[in-house]
LOTORVEX-718207 format. One record per residue (C-alpha): x, y, z. Coordinates in steps of 0.2 Angstrom, whole numbers, plus 2048, in hexadecimal, padded with zeros to 3 digits. Layout:
<atoms>
XYZ/...
</atoms>
This chain:
<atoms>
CF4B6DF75/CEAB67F85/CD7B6DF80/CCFB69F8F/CC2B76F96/CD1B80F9F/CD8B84F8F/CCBB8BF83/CD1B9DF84/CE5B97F81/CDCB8DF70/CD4BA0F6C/CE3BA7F70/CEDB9AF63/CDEB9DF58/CE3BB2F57/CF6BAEF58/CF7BA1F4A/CFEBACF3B/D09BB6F47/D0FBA3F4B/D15BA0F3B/D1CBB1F3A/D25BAEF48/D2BB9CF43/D31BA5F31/D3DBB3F3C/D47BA2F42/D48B97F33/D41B99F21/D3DB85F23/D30B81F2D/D1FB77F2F/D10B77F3B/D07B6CF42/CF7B68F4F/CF2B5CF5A/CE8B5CF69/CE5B53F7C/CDBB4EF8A/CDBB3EF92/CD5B2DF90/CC1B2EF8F/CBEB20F9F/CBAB22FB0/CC2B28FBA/CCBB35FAF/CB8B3AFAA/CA8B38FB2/C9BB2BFA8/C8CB33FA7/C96B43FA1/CA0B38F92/C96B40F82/C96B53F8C/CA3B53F9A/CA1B69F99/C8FB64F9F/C93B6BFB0/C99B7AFA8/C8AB7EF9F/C92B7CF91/C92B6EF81/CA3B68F7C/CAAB5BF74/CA9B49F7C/CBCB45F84/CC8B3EF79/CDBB36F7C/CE3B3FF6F/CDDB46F5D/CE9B4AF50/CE3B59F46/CF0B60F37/CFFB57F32/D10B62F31/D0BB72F22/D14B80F1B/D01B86F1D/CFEB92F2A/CECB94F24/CEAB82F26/CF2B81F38/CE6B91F3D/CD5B89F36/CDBB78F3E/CDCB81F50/CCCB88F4A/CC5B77F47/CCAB70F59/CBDB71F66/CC1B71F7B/CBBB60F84/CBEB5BF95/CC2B4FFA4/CC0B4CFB5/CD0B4FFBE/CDEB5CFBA/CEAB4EFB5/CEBB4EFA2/CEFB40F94/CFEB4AF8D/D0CB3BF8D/CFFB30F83/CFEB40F75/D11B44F75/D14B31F72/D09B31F63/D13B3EF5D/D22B37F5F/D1DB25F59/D12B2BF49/D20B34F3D/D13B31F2E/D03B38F36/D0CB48F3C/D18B4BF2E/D28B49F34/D36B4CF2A/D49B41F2E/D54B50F2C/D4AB5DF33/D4CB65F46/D3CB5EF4D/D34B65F5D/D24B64F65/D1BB72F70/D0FB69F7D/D03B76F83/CF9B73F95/CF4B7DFA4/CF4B6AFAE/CFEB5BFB4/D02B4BFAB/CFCB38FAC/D0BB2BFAD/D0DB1AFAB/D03B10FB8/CF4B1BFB7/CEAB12FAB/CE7B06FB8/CDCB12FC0/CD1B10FB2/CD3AFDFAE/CDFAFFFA2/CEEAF1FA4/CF8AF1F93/D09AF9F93/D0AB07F87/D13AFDF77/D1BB0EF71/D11B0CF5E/D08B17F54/CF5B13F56/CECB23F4D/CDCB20F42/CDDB29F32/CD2B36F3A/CE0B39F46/CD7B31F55/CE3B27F60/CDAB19F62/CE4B10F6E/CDDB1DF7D/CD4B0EF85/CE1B01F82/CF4B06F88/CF9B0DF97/D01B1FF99/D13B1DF93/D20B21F9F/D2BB32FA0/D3AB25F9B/D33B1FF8B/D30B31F86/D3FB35F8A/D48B27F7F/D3CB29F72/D42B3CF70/D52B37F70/D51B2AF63/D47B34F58/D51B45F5A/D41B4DF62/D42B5EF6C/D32B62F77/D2DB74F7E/D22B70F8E/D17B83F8C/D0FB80F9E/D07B8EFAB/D0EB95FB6/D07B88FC4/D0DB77FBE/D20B7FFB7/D28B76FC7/D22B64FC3/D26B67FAF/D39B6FFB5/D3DB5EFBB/D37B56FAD/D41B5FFA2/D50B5DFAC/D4EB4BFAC/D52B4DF99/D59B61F97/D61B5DF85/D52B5AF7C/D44B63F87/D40B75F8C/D33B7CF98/D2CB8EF97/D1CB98FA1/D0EB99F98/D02BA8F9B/CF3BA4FA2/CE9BA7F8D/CFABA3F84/CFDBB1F80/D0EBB0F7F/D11BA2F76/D1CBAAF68/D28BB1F72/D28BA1F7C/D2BB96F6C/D38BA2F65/D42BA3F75/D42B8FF75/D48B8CF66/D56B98F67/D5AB8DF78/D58B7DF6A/D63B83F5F/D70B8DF68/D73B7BF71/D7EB6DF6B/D82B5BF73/D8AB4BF6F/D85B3BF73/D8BB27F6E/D88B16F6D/D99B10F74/D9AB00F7E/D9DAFFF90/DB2AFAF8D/DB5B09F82/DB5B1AF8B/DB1B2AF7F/DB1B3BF87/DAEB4DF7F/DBCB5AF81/DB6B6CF7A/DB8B7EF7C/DA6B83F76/DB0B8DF69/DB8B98F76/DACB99F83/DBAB93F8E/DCCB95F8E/DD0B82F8F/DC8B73F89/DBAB6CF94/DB4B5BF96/DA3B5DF92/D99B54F84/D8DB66F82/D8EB78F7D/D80B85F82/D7EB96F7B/D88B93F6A/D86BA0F5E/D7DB9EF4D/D8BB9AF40/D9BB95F4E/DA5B86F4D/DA6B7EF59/DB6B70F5A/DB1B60F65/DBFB55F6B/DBCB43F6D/DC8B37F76/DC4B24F75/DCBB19F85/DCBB07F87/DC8AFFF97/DC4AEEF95/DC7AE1F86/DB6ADCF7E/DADACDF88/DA7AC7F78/DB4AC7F6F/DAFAD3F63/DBFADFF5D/DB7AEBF51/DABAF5F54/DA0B07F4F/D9DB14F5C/D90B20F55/D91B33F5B/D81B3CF58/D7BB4EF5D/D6CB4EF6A/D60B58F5E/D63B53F4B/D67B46F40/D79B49F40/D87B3CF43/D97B36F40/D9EB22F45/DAFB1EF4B/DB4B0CF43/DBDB07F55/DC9AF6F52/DD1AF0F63/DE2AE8F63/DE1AD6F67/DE9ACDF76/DFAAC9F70/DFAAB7F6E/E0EAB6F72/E13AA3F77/E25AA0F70/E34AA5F77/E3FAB5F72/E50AB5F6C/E58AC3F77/E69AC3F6B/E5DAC4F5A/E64AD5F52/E53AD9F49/E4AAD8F5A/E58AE2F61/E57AEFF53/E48AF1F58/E49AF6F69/E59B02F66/E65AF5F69/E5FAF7F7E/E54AE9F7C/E4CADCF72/E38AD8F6B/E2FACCF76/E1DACBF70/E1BADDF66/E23AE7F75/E36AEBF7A/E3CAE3F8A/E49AEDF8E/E5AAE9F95/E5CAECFA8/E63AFFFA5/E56B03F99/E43B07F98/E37B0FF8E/E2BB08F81/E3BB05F74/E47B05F82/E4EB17F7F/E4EB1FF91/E5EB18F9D/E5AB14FAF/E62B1EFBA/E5EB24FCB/E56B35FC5/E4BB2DFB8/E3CB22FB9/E3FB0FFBA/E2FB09FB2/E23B0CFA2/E14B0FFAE/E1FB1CFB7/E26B23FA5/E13B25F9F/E0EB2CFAF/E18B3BFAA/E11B3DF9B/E00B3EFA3/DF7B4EFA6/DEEB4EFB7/DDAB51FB7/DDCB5CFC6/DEAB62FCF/DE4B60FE0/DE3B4DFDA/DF5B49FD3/DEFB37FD0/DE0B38FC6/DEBB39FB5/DE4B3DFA4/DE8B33F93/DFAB2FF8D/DFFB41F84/DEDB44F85/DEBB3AF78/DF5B45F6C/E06B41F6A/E10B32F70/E1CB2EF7F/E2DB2DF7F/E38B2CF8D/E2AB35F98/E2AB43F8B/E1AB47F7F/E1FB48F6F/E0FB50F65/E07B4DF58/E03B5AF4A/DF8B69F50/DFCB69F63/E08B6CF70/E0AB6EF80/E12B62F8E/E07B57F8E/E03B5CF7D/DF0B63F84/DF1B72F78/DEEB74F66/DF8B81F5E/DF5B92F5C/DEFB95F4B/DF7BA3F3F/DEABB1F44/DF3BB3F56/E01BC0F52/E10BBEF5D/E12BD0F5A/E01BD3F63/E00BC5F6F/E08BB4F78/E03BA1F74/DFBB99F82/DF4B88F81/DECB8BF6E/DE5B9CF76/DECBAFF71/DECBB9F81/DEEBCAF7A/DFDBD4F7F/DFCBE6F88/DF3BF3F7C/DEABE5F72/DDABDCF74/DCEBD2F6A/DCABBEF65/DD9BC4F58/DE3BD1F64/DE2BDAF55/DD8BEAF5D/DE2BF5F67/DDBBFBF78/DDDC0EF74/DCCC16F74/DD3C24F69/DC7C1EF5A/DB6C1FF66/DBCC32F6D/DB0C3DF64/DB2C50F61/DABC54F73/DB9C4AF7A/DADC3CF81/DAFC27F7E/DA1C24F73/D98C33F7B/D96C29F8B/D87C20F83/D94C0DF7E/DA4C08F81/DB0C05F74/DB6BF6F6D/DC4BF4F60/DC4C07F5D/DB2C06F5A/DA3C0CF63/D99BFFF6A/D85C09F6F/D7DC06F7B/D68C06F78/D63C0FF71/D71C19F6A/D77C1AF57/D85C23F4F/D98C21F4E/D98C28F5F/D87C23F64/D85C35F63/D75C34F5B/D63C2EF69/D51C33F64/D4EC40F58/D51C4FF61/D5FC49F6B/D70C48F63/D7FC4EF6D/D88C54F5E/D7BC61F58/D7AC66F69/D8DC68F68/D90C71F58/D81C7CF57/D87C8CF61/D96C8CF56/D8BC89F46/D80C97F4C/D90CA3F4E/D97C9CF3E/D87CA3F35/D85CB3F3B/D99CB4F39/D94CB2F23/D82CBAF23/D7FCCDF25/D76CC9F36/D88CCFF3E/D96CC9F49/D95CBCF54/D9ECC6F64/DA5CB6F6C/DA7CA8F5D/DBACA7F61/DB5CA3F73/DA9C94F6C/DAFC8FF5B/DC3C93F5C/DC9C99F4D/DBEC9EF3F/DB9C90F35/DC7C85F38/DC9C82F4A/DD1C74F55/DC2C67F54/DBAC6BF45/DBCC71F2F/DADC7CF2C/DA8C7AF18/D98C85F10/D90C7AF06/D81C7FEFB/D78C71EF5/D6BC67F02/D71C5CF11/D68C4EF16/D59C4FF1E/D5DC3FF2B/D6EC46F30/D6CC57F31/D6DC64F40/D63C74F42/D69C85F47/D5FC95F49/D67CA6F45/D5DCB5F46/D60CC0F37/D61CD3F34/D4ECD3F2F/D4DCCCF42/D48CBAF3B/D4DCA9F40/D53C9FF32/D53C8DF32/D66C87F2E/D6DC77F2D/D7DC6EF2F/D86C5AF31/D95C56F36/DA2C48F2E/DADC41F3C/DBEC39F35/DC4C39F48/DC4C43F58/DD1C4EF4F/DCCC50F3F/DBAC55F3A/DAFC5FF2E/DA0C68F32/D95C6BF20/D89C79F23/D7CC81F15/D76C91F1B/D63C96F15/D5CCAAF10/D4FCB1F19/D47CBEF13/D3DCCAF1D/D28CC7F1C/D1ECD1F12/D10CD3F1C/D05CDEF0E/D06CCEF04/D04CC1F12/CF3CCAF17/CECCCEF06/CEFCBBF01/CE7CB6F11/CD6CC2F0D/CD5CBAEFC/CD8CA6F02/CCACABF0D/CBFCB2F01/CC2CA6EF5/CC0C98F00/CB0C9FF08/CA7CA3EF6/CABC8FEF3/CA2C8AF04/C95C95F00/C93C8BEEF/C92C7BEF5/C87C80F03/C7AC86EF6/C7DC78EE8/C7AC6AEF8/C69C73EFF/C64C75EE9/C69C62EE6/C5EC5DEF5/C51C67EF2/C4DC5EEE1/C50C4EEE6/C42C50EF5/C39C58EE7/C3BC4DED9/C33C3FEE7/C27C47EEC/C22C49ED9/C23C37ED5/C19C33EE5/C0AC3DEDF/C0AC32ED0/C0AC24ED9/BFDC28EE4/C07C27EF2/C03C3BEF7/BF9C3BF07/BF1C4AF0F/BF9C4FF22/BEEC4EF2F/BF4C5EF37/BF2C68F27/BE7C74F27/BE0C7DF19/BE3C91F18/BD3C92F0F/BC3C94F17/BB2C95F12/BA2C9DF1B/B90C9AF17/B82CA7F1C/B73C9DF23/B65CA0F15/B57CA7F22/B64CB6F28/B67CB9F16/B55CBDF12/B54CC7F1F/B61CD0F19/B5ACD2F07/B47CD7F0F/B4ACE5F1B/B38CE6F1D/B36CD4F26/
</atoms>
């Protein structure tokens, strides 16, 4: 991940998504590891600025970590926890220009298989993270920096690569070939503002890179990661080691993505689980210039470490110096008695030809072997008669300008394998290894016939016109259910909606409600009509499946009913209905249980009301008590005593007491 300043909030964002990561990563394979690494650039001028080396967020306001080339943080773990608290641990930095040193971390990556945990047998990929452009090979000059990137692993056991100040930027070629070698896929995760200059990247090595948008905060990077790796995996291609005198070329159908075999060395959107049959033909053009007759080709696929070698010996010159005995019988024997052996091939005698001399010269047949081949040569094109394919396609063998196949193909030119014993002549024709269904059939198998019958539901329609039907079966569209893709939301299925006035009359046709006055008009015949069986049942349907029908009843009451229905085909169905009593109110009872509830119930409010104001009441009491003997009790100052006192002056109470004074 490119921590520069740019990218703090996508590093929050990983920080939050980290255990939905490893959720996700568990949805497409039970085996997997995590690891972390993180980016700038190399910590010189000018990629940074000097006096900003220890803080180059200073302009930001901001502290941050001094700019680093590359720092390797948590090897590959089954440990989400640890792969969350490394993100965690990781602090932003930042450089100068919007160029970043991502080539100098993927290469570390690649290089270091110890440090970061690589296992040899495992599908390895690497997600680089940045919001900015890449360095390349030459820039290090800018910065005084003159060593050609060596391609080895130079982390402390810190993590630090330390050779930031030493090697140049490696090139986009030396990735390339060091993914290759080391079965590598990358996942360039990029805004939305650089994705033109990453696309051709990627398209400089498509097999083993990918490039998706990432959101402005990341915030997408599960789906982006799971969308890659289904590209990853639903991708195959072959490539090999042969010399420059030995042709190999890939024939395949992609297992039936075409109706002939391609020349093509790939396969795109294979299917989890499909086999898929690669055809390889080996040419020789040229002898060897070293002299070198046997040798290995190794056929690998792109993205794992699977492969197979072909042990290729070439047929020498032949050596042939002595002179042939045209009349030797042996020699003749050999040649069919039309020729004789002349160093390991037949020359034939004037009116005969072919590689044992079996086809006579005449002047409707071909005079020469080139010319006999020819005809046993499959054009490339046919707008291009003379750009011919291998003998027989390398199949079978010539004879007399007729292919004779070998075992498992056919064909003129024998370019077909044979159709296996799952293609019925009965169902379909034989063409070129390919079952072409015959009219009224379809399938990979031609064993499902075209009518629609088994998708007619009881209303008549194909699959309720919610899906089409395939093989007799109903194929829904979203997001429709049912064998008929009758069933939508809750409320909405089309066969409730169907059945459910004739329910309703069948009901009030069995209860004492009364007649229904127009049930033959709806239903047909009572209870067993052209669509449908009705059967009474007793015990409880189930609740999923079930549908409801209200009947009022003689007390004026809508009853709940319920009924399903069991489809064995548009023909022949059953509808199971239980019918539910209703019995009229008795509104006496319903009232007089109401008046006591609410008696009841209010004398219990009343209760706790009072037991709440008694329970505080002590405890402020029971405080206040403990607070007196503490001490703690203090007068108010706006109390005022109801008592008062009053003094009569003592000269006006003499006065009083002397009435002569």
């Amino acid at each position: 991940m490119d921590l520069t300043w740019t990218m703090r909030d996508d590093r929050e964002t990983l920080i939050k998504l980290g255990l939905e990561l490893a959720t996700t990563l568990r949805n497409l394979t039970t085996n997997y590891r995590l690891g972390f690494g993180s980016f700038a650039d190399k910590p010189e001028m000018p990629m940074i600025m000097p006096q900003l080396r220890e803080n180059p967020c200073a302009k930001e306001r901001q502290v941050c970590e001094p700019t680093y080339g590359y720092r390797h943080h948590l090897a590959l773990t089954e440990n989400a926890k640890e792969f969350v608290q490394s993100v965690n641990a990781s602090r932003v930095t930042g450089n100068l220009d919007n160029l970043e040193g991502g080539l100098d971390a993927l290469m570390q990556v690649l290089v270091c298989p110890k440090e970061i945990g690589w296992k040899e047998e495992a599908r390895k990929v690497v997600i680089l993270v940045t919001d900015g452009f890449m360095h390349f090979a030459g820039d290090g000059l800018l910065a005084g920096i003159t060593k050609k990137n060596d391609k080895r692993c130079h982390l402390s056991g810190e993590g630090e690569y330390l050779g930031s100040l030493v090697y140049d930027y490696p090139s986009l070629e030396e990735i390339y070939r060091e993914l290759l070698e080391r079965k590598i896929s990358v996942i360039f995760a990029v805004t939305e503002d650089v994705v033109p200059t990453y696309r051709e990247f990627s398209s400089l090595m498509k097999e083993i890179s990918n490039v998706e948008i990432l959101s402005a905060d990341s915030s997408n990077i599960l789906e982006l990661i799971q969308k890659s790796y289904e590209n990853f995996i639903k991708r195959t291609q072959f490539s090999d080691n042969s010399p420059d005198f030995i042709r190999v070329e890939y024939e395949t159908d992609c297992g039936g993505q075409f109706p002939t075999l391609l020349k093509r060395n790939y396969c795109n959107d294979v299917a989890l689980g499909t086999t898929v049959d690669f055809y390889i033909n080996l040419t020789l053009t040229d002898f060897p210039p070293t002299g070198v007759y046997t040798h290995k080709i190794r056929i690998e696929e792109s993205a794992l470490n699977e492969f197979m070698e072909i042990e290729v010996e070439i047929q020498k010159p032949c050596p042939c110096a002595e002179e042939s005995d045209p009349t030797d019988e042996y020699s003749r024997f050999q040649c069919n008695d039309n020729g004789y052996m002349q160093c390991g091939m037949c020359q034939c005698d004037p009116a005969w030809t072919g590689p044992f001399c079996t086809c006579p010269t005449d002047a409707t047949n071909a005079t020469t072997l080139e010319a006999i081949e020819r005809l046993c040569r499959k054009p490339y094109d046919i707008k291009q008669p003379d750009d011919l394919g291998p003998v027989c396609s390398n199949r079978g063998e010539c004879d007399c300008g007729t292919c004779f196949c070998f075992p498992g193909y056919e064909g003129k030119f024998c370019e077909c394998p044979e159709c296996n014993a799952d293609c019925d002549p009965e169902r379909a024709n034989c063409v070129c290894g390919q079952c072409v269904c015959k009219y009224g059939w379809s399938g990979n198998r031609c064993n499902c016939k075209e009518s629609t019958d088994g998708c007619i539901g009881p209303m008549g329609e194909v699959c309720s016109d919610r899906g089409y039907c395939e093989c007799g079966e109903c194929v829904c569209d979203e997001p429709y259910v049912g064998r008929y893709c009758e069933i939508g939301s809750e409320t909405d299925n089309k066969f409730c909606t169907f059945f459910e006035p004739c329910v309703s009359c069948m009901i009030e046709e069995k209860t004492a409600s009364g007649k229904c006055p127009n049930v033959t008009d709806i239903c047909g015949k009572a209870e067993k009509h052209e669509r449908f069986t009705a059967v009474y049942v007793t015990e409880e349907l189930d609740i999923e499946n079930r549908c409801l029908a209200r009947v009022e009843n003689e007390f004026g009451i809508e009853c709940d009913h319920y009924f399903t229905y069991k489809m064995i085909n548009h023909l022949e169905n059953y509808l199971l209905i239980q019918i539910n009593k209703c019995e009229p109110i008795n509104y006496a009872s319903v009232i007089g249980f109401v008046m006591l509830a609410t008696f009841i119930l209010g004398l219990i409010i009343i209760c706790i009301i009072w037991g709440c104001i008694r329970a505080k009441d002590a405890r402020e009491y029971a405080r206040f008590e403990a607070d007196q003997a503490r001490g703690y009790f203090m007068e108010s100052p706006i109390y005022n005593d109801p008592i008062r006192k009053y003094v009569v002056p003592k000269e006006i109470n003499r006065k009083q007491s002397n009435p002569f004074l």
